[in-house]
C-alpha positions, -999 to 999 in steps of 0.1 A, spaced: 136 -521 241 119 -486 238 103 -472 207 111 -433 199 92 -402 182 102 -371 174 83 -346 156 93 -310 147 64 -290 144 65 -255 123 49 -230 103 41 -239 72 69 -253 51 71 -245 11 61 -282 -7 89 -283 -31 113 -286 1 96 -313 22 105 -345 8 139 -334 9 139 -329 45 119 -358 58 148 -384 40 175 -363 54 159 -363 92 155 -401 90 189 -411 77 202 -383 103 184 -403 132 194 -433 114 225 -428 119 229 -413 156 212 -444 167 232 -467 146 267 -445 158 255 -443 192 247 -483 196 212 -475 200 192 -498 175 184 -528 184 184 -557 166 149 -558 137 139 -521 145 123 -503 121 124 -463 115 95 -445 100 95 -410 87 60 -387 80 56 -351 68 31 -325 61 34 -293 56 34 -285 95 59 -310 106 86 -335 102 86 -364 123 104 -399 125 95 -430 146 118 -459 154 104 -489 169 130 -504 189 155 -492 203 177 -496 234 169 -478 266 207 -476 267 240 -485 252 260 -520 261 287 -511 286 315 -519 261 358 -529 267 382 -512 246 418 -519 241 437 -490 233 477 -492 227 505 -471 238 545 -461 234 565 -496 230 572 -514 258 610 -504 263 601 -466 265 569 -470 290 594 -494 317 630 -491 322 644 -515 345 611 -524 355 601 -491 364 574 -469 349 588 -439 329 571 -402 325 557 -422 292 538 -450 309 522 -429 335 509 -402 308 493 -427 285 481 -451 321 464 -413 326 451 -406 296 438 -442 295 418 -433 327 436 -466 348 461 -473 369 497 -476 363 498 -511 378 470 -520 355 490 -514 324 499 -551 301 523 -555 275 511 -565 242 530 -576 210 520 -569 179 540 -577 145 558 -544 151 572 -556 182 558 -549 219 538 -522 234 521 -510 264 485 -517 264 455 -509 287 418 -521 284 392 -496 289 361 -506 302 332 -478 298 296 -478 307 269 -476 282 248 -439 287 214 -439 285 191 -432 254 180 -403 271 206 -387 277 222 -392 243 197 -380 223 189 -348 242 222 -337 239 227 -349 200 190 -347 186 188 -306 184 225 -306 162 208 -330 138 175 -312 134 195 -278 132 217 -293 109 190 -301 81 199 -283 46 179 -259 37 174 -238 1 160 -211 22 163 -202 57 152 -176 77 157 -157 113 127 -157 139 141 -151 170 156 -115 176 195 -120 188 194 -156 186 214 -177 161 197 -203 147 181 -202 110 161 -222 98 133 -234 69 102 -217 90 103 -207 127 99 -241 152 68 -240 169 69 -272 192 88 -306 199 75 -338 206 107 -364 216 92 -397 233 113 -431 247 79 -448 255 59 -427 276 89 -401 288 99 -369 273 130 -367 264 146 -335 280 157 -313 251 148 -282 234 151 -272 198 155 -235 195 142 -218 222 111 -248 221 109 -272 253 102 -307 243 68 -322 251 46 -347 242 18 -331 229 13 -323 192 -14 -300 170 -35 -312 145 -53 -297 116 -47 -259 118 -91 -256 110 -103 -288 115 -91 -295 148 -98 -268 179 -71 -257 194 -65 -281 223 -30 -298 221 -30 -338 210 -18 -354 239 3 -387 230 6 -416 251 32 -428 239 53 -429 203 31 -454 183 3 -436 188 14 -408 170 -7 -418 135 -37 -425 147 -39 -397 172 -31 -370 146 -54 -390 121 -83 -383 147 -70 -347 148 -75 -347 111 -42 -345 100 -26 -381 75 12 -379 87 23 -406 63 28 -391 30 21 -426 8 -14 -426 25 -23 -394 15 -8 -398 -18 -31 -430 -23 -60 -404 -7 -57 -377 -29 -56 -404 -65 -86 -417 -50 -108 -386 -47 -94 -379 -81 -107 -407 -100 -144 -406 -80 -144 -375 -84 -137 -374 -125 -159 -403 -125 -194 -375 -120 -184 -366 -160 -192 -391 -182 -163 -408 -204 -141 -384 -187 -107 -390 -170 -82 -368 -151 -48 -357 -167 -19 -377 -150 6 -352 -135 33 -372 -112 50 -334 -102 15 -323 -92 -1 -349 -72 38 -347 -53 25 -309 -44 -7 -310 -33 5 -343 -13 28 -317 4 3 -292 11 -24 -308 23 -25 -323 56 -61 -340 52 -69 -334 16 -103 -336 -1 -113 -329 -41 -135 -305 -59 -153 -304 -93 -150 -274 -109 -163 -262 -147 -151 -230 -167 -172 -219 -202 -165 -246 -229 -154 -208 -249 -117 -209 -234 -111 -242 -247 -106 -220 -283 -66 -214 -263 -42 -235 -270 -44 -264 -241 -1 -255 -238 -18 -219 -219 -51 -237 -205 -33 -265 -185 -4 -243 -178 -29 -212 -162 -46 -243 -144 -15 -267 -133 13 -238 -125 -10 -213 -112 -39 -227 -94 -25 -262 -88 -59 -275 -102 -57 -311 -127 -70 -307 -159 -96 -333 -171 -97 -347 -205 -124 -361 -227 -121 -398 -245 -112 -383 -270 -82 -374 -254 -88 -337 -260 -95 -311 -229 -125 -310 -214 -140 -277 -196 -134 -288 -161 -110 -290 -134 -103 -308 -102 -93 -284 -69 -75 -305 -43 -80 -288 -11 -67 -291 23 -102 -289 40 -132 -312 43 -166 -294 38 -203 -301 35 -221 -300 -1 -229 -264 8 -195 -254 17 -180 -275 -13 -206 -253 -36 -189 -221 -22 -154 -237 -26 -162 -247 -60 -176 -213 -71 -145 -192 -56 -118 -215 -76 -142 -213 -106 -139 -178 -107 -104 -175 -98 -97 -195 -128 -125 -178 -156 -105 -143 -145 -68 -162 -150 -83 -175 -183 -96 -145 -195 -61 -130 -189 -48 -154 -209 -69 -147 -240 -69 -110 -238 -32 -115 -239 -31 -140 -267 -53 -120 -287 -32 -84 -282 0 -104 -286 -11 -114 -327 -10 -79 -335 29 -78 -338 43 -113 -356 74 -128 -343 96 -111 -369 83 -77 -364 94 -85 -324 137 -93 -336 142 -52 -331 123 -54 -296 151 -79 -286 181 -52 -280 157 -37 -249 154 -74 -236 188 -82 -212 201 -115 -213 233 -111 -188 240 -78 -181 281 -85 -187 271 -98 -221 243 -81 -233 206 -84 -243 187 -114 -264 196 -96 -299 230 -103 -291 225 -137 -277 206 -142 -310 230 -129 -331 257 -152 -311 233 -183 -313 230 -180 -353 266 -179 -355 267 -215 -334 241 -229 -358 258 -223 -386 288 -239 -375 269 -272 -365 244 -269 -394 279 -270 -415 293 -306 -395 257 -322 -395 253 -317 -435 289 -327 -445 276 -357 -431 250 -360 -451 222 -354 -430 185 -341 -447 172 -309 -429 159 -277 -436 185 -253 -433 162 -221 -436 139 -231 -415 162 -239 -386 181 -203 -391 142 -189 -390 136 -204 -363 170 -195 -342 161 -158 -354 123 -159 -337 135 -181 -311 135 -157 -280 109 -130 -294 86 -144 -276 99 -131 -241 86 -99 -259 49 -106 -256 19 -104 -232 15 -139 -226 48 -146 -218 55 -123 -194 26 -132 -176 31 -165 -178 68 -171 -180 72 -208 -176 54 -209 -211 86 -193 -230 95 -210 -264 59 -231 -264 47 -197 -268 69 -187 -297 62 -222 -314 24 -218 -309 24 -181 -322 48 -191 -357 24 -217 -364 -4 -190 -357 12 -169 -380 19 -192 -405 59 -196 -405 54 -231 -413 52 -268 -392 93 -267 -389 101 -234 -377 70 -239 -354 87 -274 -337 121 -261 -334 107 -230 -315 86 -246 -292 110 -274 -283 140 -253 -275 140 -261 -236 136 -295 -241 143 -316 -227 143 -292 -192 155 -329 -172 171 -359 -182 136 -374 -178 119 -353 -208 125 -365 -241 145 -349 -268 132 -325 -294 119 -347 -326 133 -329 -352 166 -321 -364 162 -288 -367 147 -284 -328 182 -306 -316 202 -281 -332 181 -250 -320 189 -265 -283 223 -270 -290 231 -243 -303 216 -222 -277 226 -241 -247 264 -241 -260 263 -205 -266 251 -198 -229 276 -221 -212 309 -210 -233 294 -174 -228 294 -178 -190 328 -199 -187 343 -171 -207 330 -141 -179 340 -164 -147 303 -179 -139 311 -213 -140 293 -235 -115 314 -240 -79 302 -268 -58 268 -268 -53 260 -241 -65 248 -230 -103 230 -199 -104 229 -198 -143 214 -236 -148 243 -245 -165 248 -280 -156 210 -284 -170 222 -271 -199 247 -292 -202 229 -325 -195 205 -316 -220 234 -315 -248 242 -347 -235 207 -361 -235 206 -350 -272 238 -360 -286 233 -392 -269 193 -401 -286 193 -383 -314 213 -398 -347 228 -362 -351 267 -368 -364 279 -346 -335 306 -351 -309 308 -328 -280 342 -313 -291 318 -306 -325 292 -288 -304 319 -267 -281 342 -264 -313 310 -242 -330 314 -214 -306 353 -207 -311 359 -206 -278 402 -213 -271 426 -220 -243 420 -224 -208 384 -214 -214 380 -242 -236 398 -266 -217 371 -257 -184 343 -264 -209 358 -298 -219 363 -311 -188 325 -301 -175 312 -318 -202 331 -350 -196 318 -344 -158 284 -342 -172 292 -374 -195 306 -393 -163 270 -379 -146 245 -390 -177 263 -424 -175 263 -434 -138 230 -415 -126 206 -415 -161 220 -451 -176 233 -466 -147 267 -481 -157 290 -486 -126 315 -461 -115 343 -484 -128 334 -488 -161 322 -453 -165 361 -444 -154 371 -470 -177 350 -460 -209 358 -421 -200 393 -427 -196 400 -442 -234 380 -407 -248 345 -391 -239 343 -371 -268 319 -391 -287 283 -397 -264 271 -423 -283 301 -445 -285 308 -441 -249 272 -456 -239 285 -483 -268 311 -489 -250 300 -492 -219 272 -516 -226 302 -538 -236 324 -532 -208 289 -542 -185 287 -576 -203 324 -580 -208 329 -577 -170 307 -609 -159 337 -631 -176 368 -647 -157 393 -646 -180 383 -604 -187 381 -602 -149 415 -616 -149 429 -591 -178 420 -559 -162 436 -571 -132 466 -578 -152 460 -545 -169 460 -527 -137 493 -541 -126 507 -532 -160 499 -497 -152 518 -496 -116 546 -511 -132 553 -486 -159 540 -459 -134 568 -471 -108 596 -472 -139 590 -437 -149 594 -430 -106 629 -449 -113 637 -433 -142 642 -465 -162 638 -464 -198 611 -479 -222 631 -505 -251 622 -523 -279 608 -564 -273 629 -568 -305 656 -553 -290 666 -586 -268 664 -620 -271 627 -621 -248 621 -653 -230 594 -677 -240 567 -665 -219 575 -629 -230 581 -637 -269 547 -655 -268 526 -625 -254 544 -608 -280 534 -627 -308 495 -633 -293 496 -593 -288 507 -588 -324 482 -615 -341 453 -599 -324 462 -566 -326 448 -559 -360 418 -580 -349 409 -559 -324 412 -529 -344 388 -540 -369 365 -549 -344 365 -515 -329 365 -496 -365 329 -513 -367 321 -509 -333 315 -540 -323 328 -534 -288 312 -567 -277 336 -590 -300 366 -570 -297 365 -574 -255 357 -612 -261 389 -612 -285 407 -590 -258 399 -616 -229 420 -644 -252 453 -626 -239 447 -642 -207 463 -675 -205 498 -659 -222 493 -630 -199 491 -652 -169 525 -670 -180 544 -639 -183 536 -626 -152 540 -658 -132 580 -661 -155 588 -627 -162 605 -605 -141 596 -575 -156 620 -549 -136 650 -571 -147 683 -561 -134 698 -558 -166 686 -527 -185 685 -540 -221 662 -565 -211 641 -544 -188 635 -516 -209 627 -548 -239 599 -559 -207 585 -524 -201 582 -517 -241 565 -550 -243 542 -539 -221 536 -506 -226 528 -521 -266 499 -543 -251 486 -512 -225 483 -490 -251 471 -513 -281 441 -528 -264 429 -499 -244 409 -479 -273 376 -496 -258 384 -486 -219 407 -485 -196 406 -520 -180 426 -511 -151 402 -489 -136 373 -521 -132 374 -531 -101 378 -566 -92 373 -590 -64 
């Protein structure tokens, strides 16, 4: 056995991207080993990043594949031989096999007999497998952005490839990666280290030679690094502690290659700005971690996380450059606030018309305008149910909801928009409620952000995401495959998200229903919601594929009673005799699927006299019908499967007695009306043909 390395070296890669491509190298070398027969038996495959490189290291694998015996099969046996003798057939597929004619055997199979040869091939080396497949894997990594570096040459990539390192043991593997000849000799920290290439023995070397080049390949340990320096750091101010901020530390993790942390301070002044702007100016723009006091409240200093190790006078000069940096970025930020108070949010509604929202559509007045209209139709639904909120306040707040992309601070800082406008009606004294709707109306931004905590903020989200999505559908900018320019599938989830934990008395055909939208336009925005349903259940909750299908398939217009349901169907599932009934189920569905085929007609069961076996699933089916129905009325989904699950034992019978498809058609169509009465009675809950069993 060998061990392997292979490290891409380039110029500096953008963080968001590399965590992304390190998983993808590995499973791509993952899987040419596997596919070539190359791992042995207990290896184990490493992957490391920084922003200068991508490597992955597999310890053990074979310095070749097993020689290995095929046995490939030809024409039948009576077209390869006639009398005896070889025919035109036998010698084609004796050459394509690579043998002799003479070395040809008959073989017989359950379809009769054939002509068979067996193949013997000889295992290539690792060597030479992976220098002819390694460069189409590393080429083939996906990439956001990619970019041309080499004049008339075809490759695009992330940032231009600066060297290879491919290792079995101590040899180079003999490829090359764009243009770049591989080696074994990598570069270490771009100021730290000189300039003299690290030289590497051989593959599991590679960490602790690039450690002594002062560069932490493995992402955990510099992740563990960096939340180290953090706390000892923080530590220096009494009673303080840093703000955690998972996103963040993920960012400086990738781009630092050996990081180190700073102290800074700023004037204990700025802290008179809302904390929204200070952590914003400090997190978004400067990457710095805001510090808090035990109080919980912010505390006037910062923490730098830098990609450098210095001396106390070199950290004195570091310090005083970001301190600066982030007094002029602060002072910004208050000149801005400040000039912004001059004009309230309702004096800024006019200012809207100049502000475009989609040039097809038009500008944020008319997105207003459209987004009032929306709210009025839901605020209508959630009060007929008898739902307490304040109606004037929410329409307030839809007005003012987008005037903020009107002021200073906004444009400046443009991830702030709607915390902004929140933060400024509150200023400006529109009142607590009109102030939360405003500033929640992106949230939640992912399915792992919570949900705004009013009712008035759900509906302000609602309403605006709707509006957008049905707008876009309605001028052909639907998301295709990957791609989603306009964010709509966020959108989207986020309706989801808050139909599914609010209480709000709103089904999705409420919330798509409040823009008017008709016809095929509608029916494009139906079935992307129940795709973002499907997605919100499997990849946010967690249910299984089949009982998503199966909850889905009985109505996914209702969020809340599909998770309902499919909690149910989870439990239900663990149980024999409900195992046994969606099987059932499923064979229900192939038979009346295969009848329509035939064109055979659905009866009556009281058009015949049924046999027992049929006359007592019947009668079971009848009795628990209205059972089942109450059960569901209530929602108790749990009951009503466990009531379900009783059909079992006269299912069974009928199935092992019955022959449904019965020659005579009187008593066939009595069979298939039979059934279709039990498919369709007790599948309100799900489906049950679509859970899989074993």
């Amino acid at each position: 056995m060998t061990d392997f390395l292979l490290e891409i070296g380039l110029d500096e890669i953008p963080a968001r991207m590399i965590a992304g491509a390190e998983a993808e190298l590995g499973r791509r070398v993952n899987d040419l080993l596997t596919r070539e027969r190359l791992l042995a038996s207990g290896s184990k495959l490493t992957t490391y990043s920084t922003p200068r490189r991508l490597a992955v290291l597999v310890e053990g694998v074979l310095a070749s594949q097993a020689d290995s015996q095929d046995q490939l099969t030809g024409p039948s046996w009576k077209v390869a031989f006639k009398d005896g003798a070889p025919t035109p057939a036998a010698e084609a597929f004796a050459k394509k096999a690579g043998v002799a004619v003479a070395a040809l055997e008959k073989v017989t199979n359950a379809k009769g007999e054939y002509v068979g040869a067996t193949v013997k091939r000889l295992g290539r080396a690792a060597s030479e497998l992976l220098a002819n497949e390694l460069p189409k894997e590393v080429l083939g990594l996906y990439w956001a952005k990619n970019m041309y570096w080499r004049a008339g040459k075809p490759e695009r990539y992330v940032r231009p490839i600066r060297w290879v390192v491919a290792l079995l043991d101590s040899a180079v593997i003999p490829l090359e990666i764009a243009g770049i000849k591989a080696g074994n000799t990598s570069r270490g920290h771009r100021i730290l280290h000189d300039e003299s290439p690290v030289t590497l023995a051989k593959p599991t070397d590679y960490p602790e030679a690039l450690r002594k080049a002062f560069v932490v390949v493995d992402v955990a340990e510099r992740r563990q690094s960096i939340r180290k320096a953090l706390d000892a750091a923080t530590r220096t101010v009494p009673g303080a502690r840093w703000r955690e901020d998972e996103p963040l530390i993920e960012t400086v993790v990738h781009l630092t290659e050996w990081p180190t942390v700073v102290l800074g301070d700023f004037e204990p002044e700025y802290l008179a700005l809302p904390e929204e702007v200070l952590v914003t100016v400090m997190r978004d723009h400067q990457k710095y971690f805001a510090i808090e006091g035990a109080d919980g409240k912010l505390a006037p200093h910062f923490l730098a996380v830098l990609n450098i190790q210095v001396d106390q006078e070199g950290e004195a000069v570091i310090r005083h450059g970001n301190q600066k940096v982030l007094r002029a970025r602060f002072k910004d930020a208050r000149f801005f606030w400040e000039f912004d108070q001059k004009i309230s949010l309702a004096d800024r509604v006019e200012s809207l018309k100049y502000v475009t929202f989609q040039k097809e559509l038009g500008s944020y007045f008319w997105k207003t305008e459209q987004n009032l209209a929306v709210t009025r139709a839901l605020a209508e639904k959630v009060k007929a149910a008898g739902v307490d909120f304040d109606e004037a306040a929410l329409l307030k707040a839809v007005e003012l909801a987008k005037t903020d992309l009107t002021t200073e601070l906004v444009k400046e800082f443009t991830e702030l928009q709607g915390v902004i406008g929140g933060l400024y009606a509150k200023a400006q004294g529109l009142g607590e409620t009109v102030a939360m709707a405003i500033y929640a109306q992106y949230t939640p931004a992912s399915t792992d952000d919570a949900i705004p905590q009013t009712v008035e903020g759900q509906l302000l989200g609602l309403a605006d995401r709707i509006q957008t999505i049905t707008a876009m559908f309605g001028i052909g900018n639907a998301p295709t495959g990957s791609k989603d320019p306009f964010a709509l599938r966020r959108a989207a989830n986020s309706i989801v998200k808050i139909l599914a934990e609010s209480e709000l008395p709103l089904t999705l055909a409420d919330v798509v229903g409040s823009t008017g939208v008709e016809g095929a336009n509608k029916d494009q925005v139906d079935a992307f919601f129940r795709e973002r349903l499907s997605f919100y259940l499997k990849d946010v909750r967690g249910f299984a594929y089949d009982v998503v299908n199966a909850v889905l398939s009985a109505g996914a217009d209702d969020v809340r009673d599909a998770i309902a349901r499919a909690e149910a169907l989870t439990a239900a599932r663990e149980s024999a005799d409900f195992a046994a009934i969606s099987a059932a189920f499923r064979r229900i569905k192939n038979i009346l699927r295969q009848a329509e085929e035939k064109g055979f007609a659905l009866g009556s069961p009281t058009d015949v006299q049924l046999a027992p076996e049929a006359q007592q699933l019947a009668d079971a089916a009848a009795l628990l019908a209205p059972e089942v129905a109450a059960l569901r009325k209530l929602r108790f989904y749990g009951q009503a499967l466990e009531a379900i699950a009783t059909l079992r034992p006269v299912v069974d019978a009928f199935f092992d007695k019955v022959m449904v498809l019965d020659p005579d058609p009187a008593i066939r169509g009595a069979h298939l009306g039979l059934i279709d009465e039990v498919l369709s009675g007790f599948s309100g809950i799900a489906d049950f043909s679509e859970i899989v069993t074993a």
